[in-house]
C-alpha positions, 0 to 999 in steps of 0.5 A: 500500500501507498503512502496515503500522503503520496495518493493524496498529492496526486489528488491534489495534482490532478484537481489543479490540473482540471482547474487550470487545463482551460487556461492552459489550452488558450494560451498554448493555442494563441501561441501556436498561431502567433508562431505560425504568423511569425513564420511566415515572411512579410509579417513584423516579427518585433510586435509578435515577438512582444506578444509571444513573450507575454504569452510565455510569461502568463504561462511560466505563471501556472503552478507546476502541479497544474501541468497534467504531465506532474501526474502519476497514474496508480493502482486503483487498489493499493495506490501503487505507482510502478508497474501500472497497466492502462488497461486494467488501471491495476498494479502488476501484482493484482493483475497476476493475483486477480488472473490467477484467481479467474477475475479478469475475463480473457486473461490467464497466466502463462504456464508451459 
Protein backbone atom coordinates (compact mmCIF):
# COMPACT_ATOMS: atom_id res chain seq x y z
CA UNK A 1 0.00 0.00 0.00
CA UNK A 2 0.91 3.65 -0.99
CA UNK A 3 1.55 6.45 1.43
CA UNK A 4 -1.52 7.94 2.00
CA UNK A 5 0.02 11.28 1.51
CA UNK A 6 1.58 10.41 -1.71
CA UNK A 7 -2.13 9.48 -3.05
CA UNK A 8 -3.44 12.47 -1.57
CA UNK A 9 -0.77 14.63 -4.00
CA UNK A 10 -1.90 13.08 -6.85
CA UNK A 11 -5.41 14.18 -5.94
CA UNK A 12 -4.48 17.21 -5.29
CA UNK A 13 -2.34 17.33 -8.59
CA UNK A 14 -4.95 16.24 -10.92
CA UNK A 15 -7.82 18.61 -9.15
CA UNK A 16 -5.19 21.96 -10.34
CA UNK A 17 -4.67 20.35 -13.22
CA UNK A 18 -8.98 20.46 -14.29
CA UNK A 19 -8.65 23.98 -12.96
CA UNK A 20 -6.09 25.26 -14.81
CA UNK A 21 -6.40 23.00 -18.15
CA UNK A 22 -8.64 25.66 -19.97
CA UNK A 23 -6.24 28.49 -19.19
CA UNK A 24 -3.51 26.50 -20.40
CA UNK A 25 -5.15 25.15 -23.81
CA UNK A 26 -5.90 29.11 -24.72
CA UNK A 27 -2.68 30.36 -24.18
CA UNK A 28 -0.98 27.43 -25.90
CA UNK A 29 -3.36 27.67 -28.88
CA UNK A 30 -2.73 31.52 -29.17
CA UNK A 31 0.99 30.98 -29.18
CA UNK A 32 0.75 28.36 -31.72
CA UNK A 33 -0.69 30.85 -34.01
CA UNK A 34 1.48 33.55 -33.09
CA UNK A 35 4.11 31.42 -34.15
CA UNK A 36 2.61 30.43 -37.14
CA UNK A 37 2.24 34.30 -38.05
CA UNK A 38 5.77 34.98 -37.28
CA UNK A 39 6.96 32.34 -39.58
CA UNK A 40 5.55 33.43 -42.44
CA UNK A 41 7.55 36.27 -44.30
CA UNK A 42 6.41 39.82 -44.51
CA UNK A 43 4.92 39.91 -41.24
CA UNK A 44 6.54 42.32 -38.49
CA UNK A 45 8.49 39.97 -36.26
CA UNK A 46 9.01 42.55 -33.20
CA UNK A 47 5.05 43.27 -32.49
CA UNK A 48 4.55 39.44 -32.27
CA UNK A 49 7.90 38.80 -30.59
CA UNK A 50 6.33 41.04 -27.87
CA UNK A 51 3.27 39.26 -27.74
CA UNK A 52 4.94 35.86 -27.58
CA UNK A 53 6.76 36.95 -24.57
CA UNK A 54 3.85 37.56 -22.81
CA UNK A 55 2.26 34.57 -23.56
CA UNK A 56 5.11 32.61 -22.35
CA UNK A 57 5.34 34.56 -19.18
CA UNK A 58 1.36 34.14 -18.29
CA UNK A 59 2.39 30.66 -18.96
CA UNK A 60 5.77 30.13 -16.51
CA UNK A 61 2.89 31.67 -14.02
CA UNK A 62 0.83 28.17 -13.73
CA UNK A 63 1.69 26.46 -10.78
CA UNK A 64 3.99 23.42 -11.73
CA UNK A 65 1.34 20.94 -10.21
CA UNK A 66 -1.11 22.08 -12.55
CA UNK A 67 0.56 20.51 -15.64
CA UNK A 68 -1.07 17.10 -16.14
CA UNK A 69 2.44 15.51 -17.36
CA UNK A 70 3.14 16.13 -12.94
CA UNK A 71 0.65 13.17 -12.61
CA UNK A 72 1.43 9.92 -11.66
CA UNK A 73 -1.18 7.01 -12.87
CA UNK A 74 -1.66 4.45 -9.64
CA UNK A 75 -3.03 1.15 -8.69
CA UNK A 76 -6.82 1.98 -8.10
CA UNK A 77 -6.42 -0.93 -5.21
CA UNK A 78 -3.43 -0.37 -3.30
CA UNK A 79 -2.12 3.48 -4.64
CA UNK A 80 0.95 1.80 -6.07
CA UNK A 81 2.72 3.89 -8.79
CA UNK A 82 5.08 1.46 -10.68
CA UNK A 83 4.28 -1.45 -12.68
CA UNK A 84 0.55 0.50 -13.55
CA UNK A 85 -1.27 -1.40 -16.78
CA UNK A 86 -3.72 1.10 -18.68
CA UNK A 87 -5.58 -1.34 -19.46
CA UNK A 88 -6.77 -2.60 -16.41
CA UNK A 89 -5.57 0.52 -14.16
CA UNK A 90 -4.12 -2.02 -11.83
CA UNK A 91 -0.59 -2.75 -10.42
CA UNK A 92 1.39 -5.91 -11.97
CA UNK A 93 0.96 -7.89 -8.68
CA UNK A 94 -3.05 -7.54 -8.93
CA UNK A 95 -3.18 -8.08 -12.48
CA UNK A 96 -1.00 -11.57 -11.66
CA UNK A 97 -3.30 -12.10 -8.22
CA UNK A 98 -6.61 -11.36 -9.88
CA UNK A 99 -5.50 -13.62 -13.33
CA UNK A 100 -4.83 -16.38 -11.08
CA UNK A 101 -7.75 -16.00 -9.37
CA UNK A 102 -10.05 -16.05 -12.84
CA UNK A 103 -11.48 -12.33 -12.03
CA UNK A 104 -10.13 -10.82 -15.27
CA UNK A 105 -12.29 -12.06 -18.47
CA UNK A 106 -9.72 -13.38 -21.41
CA UNK A 107 -6.78 -13.22 -19.26
CA UNK A 108 -4.56 -16.32 -17.88
CA UNK A 109 -1.37 -16.74 -16.58
CA UNK A 110 1.17 -18.28 -18.70
CA UNK A 111 2.30 -21.87 -17.85
CA UNK A 112 4.17 -24.11 -20.01
Amino acid sequence: MAKTSMIEREKKRSKMASQYREKILETKEKLRNLYHEASQSGSNFDTIYDQIEKLQENLQRVPRNAHVTRGRRRCQLTGRSRGVYRKFGLCKSKVREFAMLGWIPGLRKASW
